[in-house]
C-alpha positions, 0 to 999 in steps of 0.5 A: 263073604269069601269063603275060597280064593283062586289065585293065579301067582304065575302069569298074574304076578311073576312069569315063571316060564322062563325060569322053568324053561332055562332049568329043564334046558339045563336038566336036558344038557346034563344028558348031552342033549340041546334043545331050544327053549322056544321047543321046551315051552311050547310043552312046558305050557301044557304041563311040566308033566308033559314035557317031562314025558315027551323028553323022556320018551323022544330021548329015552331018560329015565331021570330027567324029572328027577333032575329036573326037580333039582335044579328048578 
């Protein structure tokens, strides 16, 4: 018998790199800045953490994660 189970919901089921993607796109605008969603994914793949990060360092926004976190 089972006794845990992995599950991996997001690429198994439902991509959800698009939608995540097209959030922190708009998160970045809210600051006037315009970046390719091909350019967020590729760091959105790593972790959203990372991409976070580098964002915030490469443009220096304090509260992208915040607003990040509300629009996704």
């Amino acid at each position: 018998m089972f006794k845990h189970f992995i599950w991996d919901f997001d690429g198994t089921l439902f991509n959800t790199y698009p939608h995540m993607a097209r959030a922190f796109q708009r998160a970045l605008r809210d600051f006037c800045v315009e970046e390719s969603l091909e350019s967020i994914l590729k760091h959105s793949k790593i972790s959203v953490t990372a991409a976070v990060n580098f964002y915030k360092e490469k443009y220096g926004i304090e509260d992208l994660g915040r607003r990040y976190g509300e629009l996704n």
